[in-house]
N, C-alpha and C positions, 0 to 999 in steps of 0.2 A: 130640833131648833131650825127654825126657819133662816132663808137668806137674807131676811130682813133683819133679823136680829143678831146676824156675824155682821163682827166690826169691820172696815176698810180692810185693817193690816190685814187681820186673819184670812180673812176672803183672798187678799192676794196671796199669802204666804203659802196658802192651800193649793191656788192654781200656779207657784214654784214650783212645791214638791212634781206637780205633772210636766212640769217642763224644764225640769232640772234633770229628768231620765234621760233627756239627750243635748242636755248642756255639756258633759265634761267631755275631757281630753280623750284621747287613747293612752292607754297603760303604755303603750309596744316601747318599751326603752327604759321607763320611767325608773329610777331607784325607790327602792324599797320602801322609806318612811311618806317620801310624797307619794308613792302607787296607793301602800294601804291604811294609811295616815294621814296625810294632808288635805290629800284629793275630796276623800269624804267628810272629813271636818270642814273644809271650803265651801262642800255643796251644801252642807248646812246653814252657814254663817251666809251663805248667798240665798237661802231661801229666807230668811232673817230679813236681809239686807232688801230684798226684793219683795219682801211683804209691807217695810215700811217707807219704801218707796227713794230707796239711794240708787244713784246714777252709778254705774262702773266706776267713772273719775274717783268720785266721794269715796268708795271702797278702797281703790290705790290710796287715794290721800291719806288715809285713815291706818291702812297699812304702814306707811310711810311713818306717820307720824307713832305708830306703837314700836315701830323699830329703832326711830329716834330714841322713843324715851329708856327703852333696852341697851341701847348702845353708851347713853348717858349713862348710864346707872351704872354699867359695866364700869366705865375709864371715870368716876367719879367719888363711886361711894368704897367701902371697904369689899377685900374681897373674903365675905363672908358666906357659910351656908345657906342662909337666909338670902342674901345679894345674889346668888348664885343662881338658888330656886327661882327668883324676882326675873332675871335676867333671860334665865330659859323660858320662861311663861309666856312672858313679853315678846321673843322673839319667836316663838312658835305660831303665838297667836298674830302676830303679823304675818308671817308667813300663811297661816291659814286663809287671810283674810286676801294674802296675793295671789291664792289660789283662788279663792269667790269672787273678785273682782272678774276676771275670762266668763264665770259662770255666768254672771247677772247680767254681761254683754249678750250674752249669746241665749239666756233668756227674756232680753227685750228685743232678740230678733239679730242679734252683729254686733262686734265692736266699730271702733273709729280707728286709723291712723294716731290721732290725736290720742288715744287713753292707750294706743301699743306702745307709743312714744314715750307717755309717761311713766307706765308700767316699765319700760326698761330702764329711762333715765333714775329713777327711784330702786332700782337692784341695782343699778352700777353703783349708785350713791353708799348704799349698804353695805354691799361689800365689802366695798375698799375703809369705810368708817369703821365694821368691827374688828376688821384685824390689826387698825388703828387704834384702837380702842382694847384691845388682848394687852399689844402693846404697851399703851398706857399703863394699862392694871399691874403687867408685870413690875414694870419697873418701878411705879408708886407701891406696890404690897407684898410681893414672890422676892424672896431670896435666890434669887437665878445668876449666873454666870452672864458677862458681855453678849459672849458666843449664844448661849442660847435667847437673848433676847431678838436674835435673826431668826429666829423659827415665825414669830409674827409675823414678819415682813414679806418672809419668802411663800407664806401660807395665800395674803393678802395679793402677792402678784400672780401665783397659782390660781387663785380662785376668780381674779378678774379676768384673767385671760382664757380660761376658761369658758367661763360665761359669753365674752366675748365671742369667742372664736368658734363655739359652738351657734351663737346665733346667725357669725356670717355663713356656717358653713349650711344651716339649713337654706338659707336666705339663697346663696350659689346652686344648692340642689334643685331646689325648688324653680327657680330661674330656668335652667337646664334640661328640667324634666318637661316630657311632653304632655300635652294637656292630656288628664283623664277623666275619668266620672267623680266626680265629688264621692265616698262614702258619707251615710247618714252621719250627723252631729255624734258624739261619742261614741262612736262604733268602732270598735276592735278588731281589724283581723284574723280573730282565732283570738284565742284566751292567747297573753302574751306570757313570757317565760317567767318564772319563777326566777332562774340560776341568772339572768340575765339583771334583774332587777335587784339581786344577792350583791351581786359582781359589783357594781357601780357603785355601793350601798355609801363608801368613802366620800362621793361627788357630791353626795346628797345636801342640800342644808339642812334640812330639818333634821338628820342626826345631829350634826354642826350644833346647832341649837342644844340639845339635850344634853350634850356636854357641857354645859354651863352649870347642869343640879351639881357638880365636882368642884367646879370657883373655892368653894370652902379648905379643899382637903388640895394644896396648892401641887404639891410633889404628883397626885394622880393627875391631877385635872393636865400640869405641861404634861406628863403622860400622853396621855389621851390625845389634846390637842396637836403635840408633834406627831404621833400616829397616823391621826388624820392630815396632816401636812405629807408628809412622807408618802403616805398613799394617795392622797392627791395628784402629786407630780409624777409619781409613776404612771397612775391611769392617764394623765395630764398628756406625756409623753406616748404614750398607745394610742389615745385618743389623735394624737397628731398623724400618725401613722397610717393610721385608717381614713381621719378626713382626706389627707392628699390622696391617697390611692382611690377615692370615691370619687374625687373632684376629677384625676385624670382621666376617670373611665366615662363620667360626662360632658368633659372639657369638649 
């Protein structure tokens, strides 16, 4: 088949996959589900995305809005198997897509200030809406105790503050450290750890996510969900440990 006869998309989607080998992130930290999980379904949906010609922005938006409708559906409809399934889909594949947004910047050469901007206002948004929305569910369809409808709550300011406080602390390192040589686009210092990306595996969203195929079976899923609240705030708490001790040794 000649080049004349490949469509627009395909032609570009083609020259993604060649410049999607040094779109992604570095693994070095990452937990588990977004290292061997997200990362890769992103660089897909960014080669997608960048074959039929969506701007970074368009991709956040889009994310955004699949998370919406996840978040809906969770504090809305019954909390059924089915709902359950619906809900982790939804939010995986947003998440996927929050992954390929970074990709399709940096396969059209950089992102903006402007789409970092929105890319984060749209995860702080998230966040704090699903565990508003846990919330919700509970209390409209779980047979739960007062007491435990605090796990939502406590889960939702764990996970913002997180987020947060992880992004100022790169933002201060980064700041601090002396200028070096840029490493190529996705390039890894050494394969990063396994045990490393195990450990974290709690922080992750996109387990977060997967926990929703349980919505149905009410007594596992608080299960599960206080689990990962619990574990949260522990790493939440080490995690705090470690940024001051890094920020002192660059202050």
């Amino acid at each position: 088949m000649s080049d004349e006869t490949i469509s627009p998309p395909l032609r570009r989607m083609a020259q993604a996959r060649v410049l999607s080998a040094g779109a992604g992130k570095s693994n070095r930290g990452a937990p588990g589900y977004s290292r061997w999980i997200n990362r890769p379904a992103g660089r897909q949906l960014a080669i997608i995305a960048f074959g039929v010609g969506l701007s970074p922005n368009q991709v956040t938006l889009l994310s955004g809005l699949t998370s919406l409708a996840g978040i809906l559906v969770l504090a809305l409809a019954p909390a059924t198997v089915l709902i359950g399934c619906t809900v982790a889909f939804l939010l995986a594949l947003a998440y996927a897509l929050d992954s390929a947004d970074g990709q399709v910047a940096r396969m059209q050469g950089g992102g903006s200030r402007t789409g970092e901007w929105l890319d984060h206002v749209i995860d702080c948004v998230k966040i704090a809406a699903l565990h508003a929305a846990v919330l919700v569910c509970w209390y409209r369809s779980f047979d739960v105790s007062d007491a435990t409808l605090l796990v939502p709550i406590v889960f939702g300011i764990q996970a913002s503050t997180y987020f947060f406080s992880k992004i100022l602390t790169d933002q201060l390192r980064a700041a601090a450290a002396a200028p070096v040589e840029a490493a190529p686009p996705g390039a890894d210092e050494g394969r990063p750890p396994v045990l490393a990306s195990l450990l974290v595996l709690p922080l992750d969203y996109g387990l977060l996510c997967l926990t929703f195929v349980l919505l149905g079976f009410h007594q596992l899923f608080v299960l599960a969900y206080s689990a990962l609240a619990l574990l949260g705030v522990l790493l939440l708490a080490a995690g705090f440990a470690k940024w001051y001790r890094d920020l002192s040794r660059v202050a």
